[in-house]
C-alpha positions in Angstrom: 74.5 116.1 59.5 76.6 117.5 56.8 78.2 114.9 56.3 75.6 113.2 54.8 74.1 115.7 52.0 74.6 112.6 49.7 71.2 111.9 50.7 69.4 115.1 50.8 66.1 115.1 49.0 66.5 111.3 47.6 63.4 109.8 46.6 61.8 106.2 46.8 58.4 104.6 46.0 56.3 102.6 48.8 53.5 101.9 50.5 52.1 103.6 53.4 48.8 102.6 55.3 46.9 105.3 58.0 45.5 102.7 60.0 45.5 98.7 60.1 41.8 98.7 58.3 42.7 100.9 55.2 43.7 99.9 52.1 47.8 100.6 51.6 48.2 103.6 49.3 51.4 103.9 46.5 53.4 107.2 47.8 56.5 108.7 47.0 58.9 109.0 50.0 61.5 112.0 50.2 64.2 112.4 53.1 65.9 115.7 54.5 68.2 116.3 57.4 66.0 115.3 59.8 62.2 114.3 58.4 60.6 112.0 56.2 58.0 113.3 54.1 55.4 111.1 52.2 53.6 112.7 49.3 51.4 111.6 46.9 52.1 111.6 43.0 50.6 115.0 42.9 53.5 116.2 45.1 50.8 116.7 47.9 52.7 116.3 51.2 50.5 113.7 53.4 52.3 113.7 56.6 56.1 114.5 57.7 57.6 111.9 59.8 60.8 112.6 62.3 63.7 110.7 61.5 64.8 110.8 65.0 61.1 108.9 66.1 60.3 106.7 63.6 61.4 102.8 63.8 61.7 99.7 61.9 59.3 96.7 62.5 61.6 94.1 61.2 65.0 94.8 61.0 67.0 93.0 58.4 64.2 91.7 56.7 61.9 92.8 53.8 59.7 94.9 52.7 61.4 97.2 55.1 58.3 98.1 57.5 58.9 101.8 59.5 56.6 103.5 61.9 56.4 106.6 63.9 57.8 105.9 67.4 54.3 105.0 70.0 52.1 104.6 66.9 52.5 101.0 65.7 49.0 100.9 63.5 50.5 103.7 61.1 53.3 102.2 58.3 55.6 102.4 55.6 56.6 99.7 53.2 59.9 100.0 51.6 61.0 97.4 49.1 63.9 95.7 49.0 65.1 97.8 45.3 65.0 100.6 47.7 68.4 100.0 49.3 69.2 103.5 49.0 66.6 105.1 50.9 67.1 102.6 53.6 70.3 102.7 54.1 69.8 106.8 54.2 67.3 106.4 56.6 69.7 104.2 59.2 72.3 106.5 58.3 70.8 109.4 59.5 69.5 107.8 62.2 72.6 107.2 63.5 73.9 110.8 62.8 70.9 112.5 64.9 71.9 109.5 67.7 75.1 110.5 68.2 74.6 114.3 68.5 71.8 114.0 71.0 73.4 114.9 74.7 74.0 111.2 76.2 72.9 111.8 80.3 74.1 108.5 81.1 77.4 109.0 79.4 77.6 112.5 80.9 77.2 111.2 84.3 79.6 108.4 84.3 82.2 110.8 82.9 81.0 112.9 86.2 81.7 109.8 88.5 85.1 108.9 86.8 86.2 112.3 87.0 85.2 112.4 90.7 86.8 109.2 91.3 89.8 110.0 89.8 90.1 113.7 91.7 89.7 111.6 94.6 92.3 108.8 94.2 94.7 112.1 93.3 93.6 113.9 96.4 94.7 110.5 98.5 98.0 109.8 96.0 99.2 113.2 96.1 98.0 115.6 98.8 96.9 113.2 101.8 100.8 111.8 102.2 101.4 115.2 102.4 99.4 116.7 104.3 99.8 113.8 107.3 103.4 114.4 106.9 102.7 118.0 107.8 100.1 117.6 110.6 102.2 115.0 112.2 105.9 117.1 111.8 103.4 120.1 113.8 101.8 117.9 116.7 104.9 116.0 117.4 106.4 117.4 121.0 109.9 118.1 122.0 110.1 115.3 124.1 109.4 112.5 121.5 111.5 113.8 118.7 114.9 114.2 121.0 114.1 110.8 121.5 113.3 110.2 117.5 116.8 111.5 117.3 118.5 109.8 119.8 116.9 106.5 118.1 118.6 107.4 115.0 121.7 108.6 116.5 121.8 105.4 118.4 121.8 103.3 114.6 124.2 106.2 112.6 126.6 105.0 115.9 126.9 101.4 114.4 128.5 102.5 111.3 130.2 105.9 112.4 131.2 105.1 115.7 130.5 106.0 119.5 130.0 109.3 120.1 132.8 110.8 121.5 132.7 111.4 125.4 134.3 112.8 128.2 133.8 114.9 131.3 135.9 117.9 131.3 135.6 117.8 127.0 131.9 117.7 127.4 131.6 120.9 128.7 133.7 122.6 125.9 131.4 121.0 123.7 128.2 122.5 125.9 130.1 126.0 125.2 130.4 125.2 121.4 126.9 124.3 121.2 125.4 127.4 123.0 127.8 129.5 121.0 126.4 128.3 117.7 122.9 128.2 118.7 121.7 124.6 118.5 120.6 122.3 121.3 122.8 119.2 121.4 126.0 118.6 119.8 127.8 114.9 119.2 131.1 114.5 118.1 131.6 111.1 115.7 134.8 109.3 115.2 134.0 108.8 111.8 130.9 108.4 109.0 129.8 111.4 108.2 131.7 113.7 106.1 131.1 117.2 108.4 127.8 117.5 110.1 124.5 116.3 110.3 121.3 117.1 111.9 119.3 114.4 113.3 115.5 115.0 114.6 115.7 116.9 118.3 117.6 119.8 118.0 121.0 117.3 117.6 123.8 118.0 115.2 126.4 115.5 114.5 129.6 116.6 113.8 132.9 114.7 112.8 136.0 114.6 114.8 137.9 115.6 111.9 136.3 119.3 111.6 137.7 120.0 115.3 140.8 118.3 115.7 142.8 119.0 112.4 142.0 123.1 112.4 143.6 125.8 114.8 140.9 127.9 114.4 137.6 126.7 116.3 135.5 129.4 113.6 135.4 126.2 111.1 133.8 123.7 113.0 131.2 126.3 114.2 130.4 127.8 110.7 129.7 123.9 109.6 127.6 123.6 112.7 125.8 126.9 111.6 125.3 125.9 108.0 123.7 122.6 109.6 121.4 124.4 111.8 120.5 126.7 108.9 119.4 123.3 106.9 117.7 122.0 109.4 115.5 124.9 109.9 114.8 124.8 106.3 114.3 121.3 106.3 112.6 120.0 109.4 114.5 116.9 110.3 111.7 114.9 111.5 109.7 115.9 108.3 112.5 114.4 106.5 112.5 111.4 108.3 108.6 111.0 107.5 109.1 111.6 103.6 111.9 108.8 103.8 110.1 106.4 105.9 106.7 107.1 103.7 102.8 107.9 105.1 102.3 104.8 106.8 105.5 105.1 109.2 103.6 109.1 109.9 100.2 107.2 110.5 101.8 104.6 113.4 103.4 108.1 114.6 100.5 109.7 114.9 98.3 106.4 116.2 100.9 105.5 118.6 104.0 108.1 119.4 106.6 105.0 117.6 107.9 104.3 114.7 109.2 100.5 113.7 113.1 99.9 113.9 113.1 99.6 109.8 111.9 103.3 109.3 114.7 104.8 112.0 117.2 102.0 109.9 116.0 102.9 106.2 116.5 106.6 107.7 119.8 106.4 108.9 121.0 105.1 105.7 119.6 107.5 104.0 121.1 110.3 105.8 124.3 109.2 105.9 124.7 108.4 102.1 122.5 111.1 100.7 124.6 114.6 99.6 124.1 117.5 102.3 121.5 119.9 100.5 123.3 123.0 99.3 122.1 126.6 101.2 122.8 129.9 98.9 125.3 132.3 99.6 122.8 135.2 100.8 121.5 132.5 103.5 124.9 131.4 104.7 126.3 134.9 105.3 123.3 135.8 107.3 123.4 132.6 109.7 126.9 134.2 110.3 126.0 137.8 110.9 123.4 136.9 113.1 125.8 135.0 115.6 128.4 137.6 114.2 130.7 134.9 113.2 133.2 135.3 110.3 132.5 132.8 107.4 135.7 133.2 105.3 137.2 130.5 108.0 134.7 128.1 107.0 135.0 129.5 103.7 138.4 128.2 103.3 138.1 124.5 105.1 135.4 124.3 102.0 138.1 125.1 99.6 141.4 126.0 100.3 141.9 127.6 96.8 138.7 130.1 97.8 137.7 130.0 93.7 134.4 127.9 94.7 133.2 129.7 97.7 134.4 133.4 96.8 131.1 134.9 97.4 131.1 133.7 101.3 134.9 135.5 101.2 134.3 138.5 99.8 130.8 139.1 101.3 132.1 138.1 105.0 129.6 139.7 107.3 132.7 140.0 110.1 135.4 141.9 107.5 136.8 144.5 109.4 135.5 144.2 112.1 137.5 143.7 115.7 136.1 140.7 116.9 136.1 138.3 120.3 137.2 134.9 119.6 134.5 132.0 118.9 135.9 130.0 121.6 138.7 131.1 124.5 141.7 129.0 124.0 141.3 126.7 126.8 137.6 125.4 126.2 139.0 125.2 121.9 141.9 122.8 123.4 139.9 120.8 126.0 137.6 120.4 122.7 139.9 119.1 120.6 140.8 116.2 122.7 137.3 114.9 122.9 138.0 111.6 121.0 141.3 110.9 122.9 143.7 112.1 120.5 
C-alpha cells in the first residue's frame, strides 16, 4: 500500500443514494489506504465504505456507479471529471487484491511441488534404489552365470580363455592363494585384470608369462579383487545397462544380449578405477604378500608408486614364496607358449 500514498486523502464530489426510493444526495468522497469515506459538506462522515468490498456497476462506462459488495440498492455516482478518484479507487483495489493470501494459488504451488518431489524421487532415487535391491537378492548361482555371459562376449574380442589340464590346476593354486573364486587367463584385450560378475577375474597372459616372479600377477589379481569388493560387479553392470535391464532382472532372473554386449564394451574400454595406497598395502598384508613386486611391474622407475615401495607390508620380513616353482612354471605355459 505504500506505494500508492499519491492518493492518500484525495477528494472528489458525487452523488450517493441510501436506498433506490431516496432522492440522490451531493457528498464529498475521500479515499485512505483501505476505506472510502462519504461526508457531507459539513465534513460529517455518513458512512465508511471498504475498498476491498465495494464494486462497480458498469465498468468502463459513466457516471462511474460503485456499491458495497451484497448491497446493490446503496450507490455512489462518480463523474467522468473525476478520473482521479477512479483510477485511485481501481488502483487500490488491485493493491489490497494482490496482498490477500491466494488459497487456490497456494494449493497448486502445493500440487506442483508434490509433483515435482515425486518425478525426482522416480528420476533420481528409484534407479537407485532398484539397482541396490536387485545387486542384494541376486544369488550366487545366477550371477556366476551373469559372468560367464559376459565372459563368454569379452572372449570375442580378447580371445579364448586359455586352457589346459595340468596348467589348470596351477591356476586353481593361484586363485586360492589370492583369494578370489575363479581365475581366466586371456590371450589378449584387456590390459591386466578384470573382474567380471561371479567371483571371476580375468587376467592377461602377459602379467604371467613375461615376469619371473609369480608376486606380480597375484598383487594385480589382489588389486582386482580389492575393486571389486568396492565396486560390486554386478552393480556395475546394472548402472551400465540402466533400471530397465534391473527390472527384467528382477521380473525374470535374465537380462537381454544388448545389456551383457553394451557391458562388455564398456568394461573393456573404460580405465581400471584407481584404489589408494592405504587400501592396496592392506589387501597385501592380509594375504601377507609383498607389493613392491607389483609395485615395480606398475613402474619400473618406482617414482609413481613409491608409497606401495616404501610402505611394503612384507619388508623384512622372511617370507614363503607365493607360488612353489613348479605350479609358477606349469602356470606360465597356460596359453601354449
Amino acid at each position: 500500500m505504500t506505494a500508492l500514498t499519491q492518493y492518500d486523502r484525495i477528494e472528489a464530489t458525487g452523488l450517493w443514494r441510501p436506498h433506490p426510493d431516496e432522492q440522490r444526495r451531493e457528498v464529498v468522497v475521500s479515499i485512505g489506504e483501505a476505506t472510502l469515506t462519504i461526508s457531507d459538506f459539513n465534513d460529517q462522515a455518513i458512512t465508511h465504505w471498504s475498498l476491498a468490498a465495494l464494486e462497480r456497476q458498469n465498468p468502463g462506462a459513466f457516471p462511474a456507479i460503485f456499491h458495497p459488495d451484497g448491497d446493490p440498492e446503496e450507490t455512489l455516482e462518480l463523474a467522468e471529471s473525476e478520473t482521479t478518484m477512479i483510477e485511485a479507487i481501481a488502483r487500490l483495489q488491485s493493491a489490497i487484491a494482490r496482498a490477500r493470501p491466494h488459497p487456490g494459488r497456494l494449493r497448486w504451488a502445493s500440487v506442483t511441488g508434490v509433483i515435482a518431489a515425486v518425478a525426482a524421487l522416480l528420476v533420481f532415487w528409484l534407479p537407485g534404489a532398484l539397482q541396490r535391491h536387485v545387486t542384494s537378492v541376486v544369488p550366487e548361482t545366477k550371477r556366476i552365470a551373469i559372468g560367464h555371459a559376459v565372459l563368454d562376449r569379452i572372449e570375442r574380442v580378447a580371445g579364448r580363455a586359455c586352457s589346459a589340464n595340468e596348467e589348470e590346476a596351477a591356476l586353481g593354486v593361484l586363485a586360492r592363494r589370492t583369494g578370489v573364486d575363479r581365475l581366466v587367463v586371456l590371450p589378449g584385450g584387456i590390459a591386466d585384470t578384470l573382474h567380471l560378475p561371479g567371483g571371476i577375474v580375468a587376467v592377461n597372459k602377459t602379467l604371467i608369462e613375461d615376469h619371473e616372479d609369480p608376486a606380480v600377477a597375484a598383487g594385480y589379481i589382489l588389486v582386482e579383487r580389492a575393486r571389486a569388493q568396492a565396486v560390486d560387479p554386478l552393480a556395475e553392470l546394472l548402472d551400465t545397462a540402466g533400471p530397465l535391464a534391473a527390472f527384467r532382472l528382477l521380473t525374470t532372473g535374465d537380462l537381454t544380449r544388448e545389456s551383457l554386449d553394451h557391458y562388455a564394451e564398456q568394461v573393456l574400454s573404460a580405465p581400471r578405477a584407481e584404489l589408494p595406497d592405504d587400501v592396496i598395502l592392506s589387501v597385501f598384508g592380509q594375504a601377507a604378500m609383498p607389493s613392491t613386486p607389483y609395485a615395480y611391474a606398475r613402474d619400473i622407475t618406482g617414482e609413481t608408486v613409491l608409497g606401495l615401495i616404501e610402505a611394503d607390508p612384507m619388508a623384512g620380513r622372511t617370507l614363503e614364496p607365493v607360488l612353489p616353482d613348479s605350479v609358477w612354471v606349469r602356470l606360465q605355459n597356460i596359453c601354449g607358449t
